[in-house]
N, C-alpha and C positions, 0 to 999 in steps of 0.2 A: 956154376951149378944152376938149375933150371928152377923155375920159380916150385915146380912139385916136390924137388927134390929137396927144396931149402926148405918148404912145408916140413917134407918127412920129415926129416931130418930136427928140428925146432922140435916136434911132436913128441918123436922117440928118445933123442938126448936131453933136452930139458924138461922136458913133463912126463919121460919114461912112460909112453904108451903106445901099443904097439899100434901100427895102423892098419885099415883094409884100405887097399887101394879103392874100391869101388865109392867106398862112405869119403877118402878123402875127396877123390876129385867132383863129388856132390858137392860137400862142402866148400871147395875150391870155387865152381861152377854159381853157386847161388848169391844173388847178388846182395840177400842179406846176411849173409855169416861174412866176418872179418877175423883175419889172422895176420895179426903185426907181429914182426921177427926181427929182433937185434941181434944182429952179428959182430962180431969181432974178427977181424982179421979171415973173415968169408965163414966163419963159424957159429950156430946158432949160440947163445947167451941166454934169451930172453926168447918168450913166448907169450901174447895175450889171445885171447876167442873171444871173440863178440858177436851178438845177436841183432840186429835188428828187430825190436817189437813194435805193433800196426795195436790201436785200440781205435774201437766201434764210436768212441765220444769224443775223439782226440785227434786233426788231422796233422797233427805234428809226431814221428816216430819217437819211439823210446831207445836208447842203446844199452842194453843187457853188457853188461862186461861179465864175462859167461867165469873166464878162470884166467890165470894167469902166473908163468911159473920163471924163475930165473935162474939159473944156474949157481948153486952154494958159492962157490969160489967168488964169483964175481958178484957178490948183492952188498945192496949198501954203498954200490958207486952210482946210482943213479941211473940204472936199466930198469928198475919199475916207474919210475918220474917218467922217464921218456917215451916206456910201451904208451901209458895212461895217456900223456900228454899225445902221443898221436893220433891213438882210439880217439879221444876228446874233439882235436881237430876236423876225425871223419864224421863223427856226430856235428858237431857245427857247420858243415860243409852241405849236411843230409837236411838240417835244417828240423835236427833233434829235437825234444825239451827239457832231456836231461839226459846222463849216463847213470844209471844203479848196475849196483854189483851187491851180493849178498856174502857173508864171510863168518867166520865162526868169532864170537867175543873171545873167544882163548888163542886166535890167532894174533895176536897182542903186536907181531911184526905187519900183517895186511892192515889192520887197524889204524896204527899209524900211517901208513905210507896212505892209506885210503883218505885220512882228515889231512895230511898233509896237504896232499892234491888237491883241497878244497872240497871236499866230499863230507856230504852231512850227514852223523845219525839221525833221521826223522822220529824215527819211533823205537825207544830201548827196547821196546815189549816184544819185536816182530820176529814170528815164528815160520820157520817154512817146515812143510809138510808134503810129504813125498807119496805117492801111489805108483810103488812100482809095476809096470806091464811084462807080458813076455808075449811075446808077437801078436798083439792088440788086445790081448784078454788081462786082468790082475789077476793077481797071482796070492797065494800064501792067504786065503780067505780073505781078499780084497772083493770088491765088488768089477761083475762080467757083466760084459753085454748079453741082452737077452739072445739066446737060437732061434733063428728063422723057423 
């Protein structure tokens, strides 16, 4: 199977989403988005997405571990250790300063697998805040850019 199709395939059977070809092979293409895939027996299992982040004060990247899903049947054998442990590795390689991921506290399973890994809550308080767009404008009385 070819490396796009082992994509699709991770995408649509382990994280149940369907894809556009045109968004995958972007994201394929881009030298910062990363997609690590455990297989089993030539079969996706495991799925992680990760980002690449550049900051204006910091000439060291950050790596976003974006989401990351595993196949029910198989978790808890140590296909989230291994996705993380490899992200980890391309981060040290990039010559990182750290890996973050964001996660829900009632995700009580990501949680641990996350402090497992050696990953640290920094701050209990921290909140993310979402401004959804629909083709470059917000949406639902968010705030637009101004009309030419």
């Amino acid at each position: 199977m070819a490396d796009r199709e082992i994509a699709k395939a991770a995408l649509e059977q382990v994280s149940g989403r369907k894809t556009d070809p045109v968004a995958l092979d972007a994201y394929l293409e881009d030298p910062t988005c990363y997609l690590v895939i455990a297989l089993q027996a030539g079969t996706p299992v495991g799925v992680l997405a990760g980002q690449v982040i550049r900051r204006a004060h910091q000439s060291q990247p950050q790596f976003l571990l974006y989401e990351m899903d595993v196949v029910e049947s198989v978790r808890r054998q140590g296909i989230g250790r291994a996705l993380i442990e490899r992200y980890r590795d391309e981060a040290y390689r990039a010559g990182a300063s750290e890996v973050w991921v964001l996660t829900n506290a009632s995700n009580v399973a990501a949680m641990r697998l996350y402090e497992q890994n050696g990953m640290v809550r920094e701050n209990p308080d921290d909140v993310m805040w979402v401004l959804p767009l629909d083709g470059g404008a917000a949406v639902d009385g968010g705030l637009r850019p101004e009309e030419p």
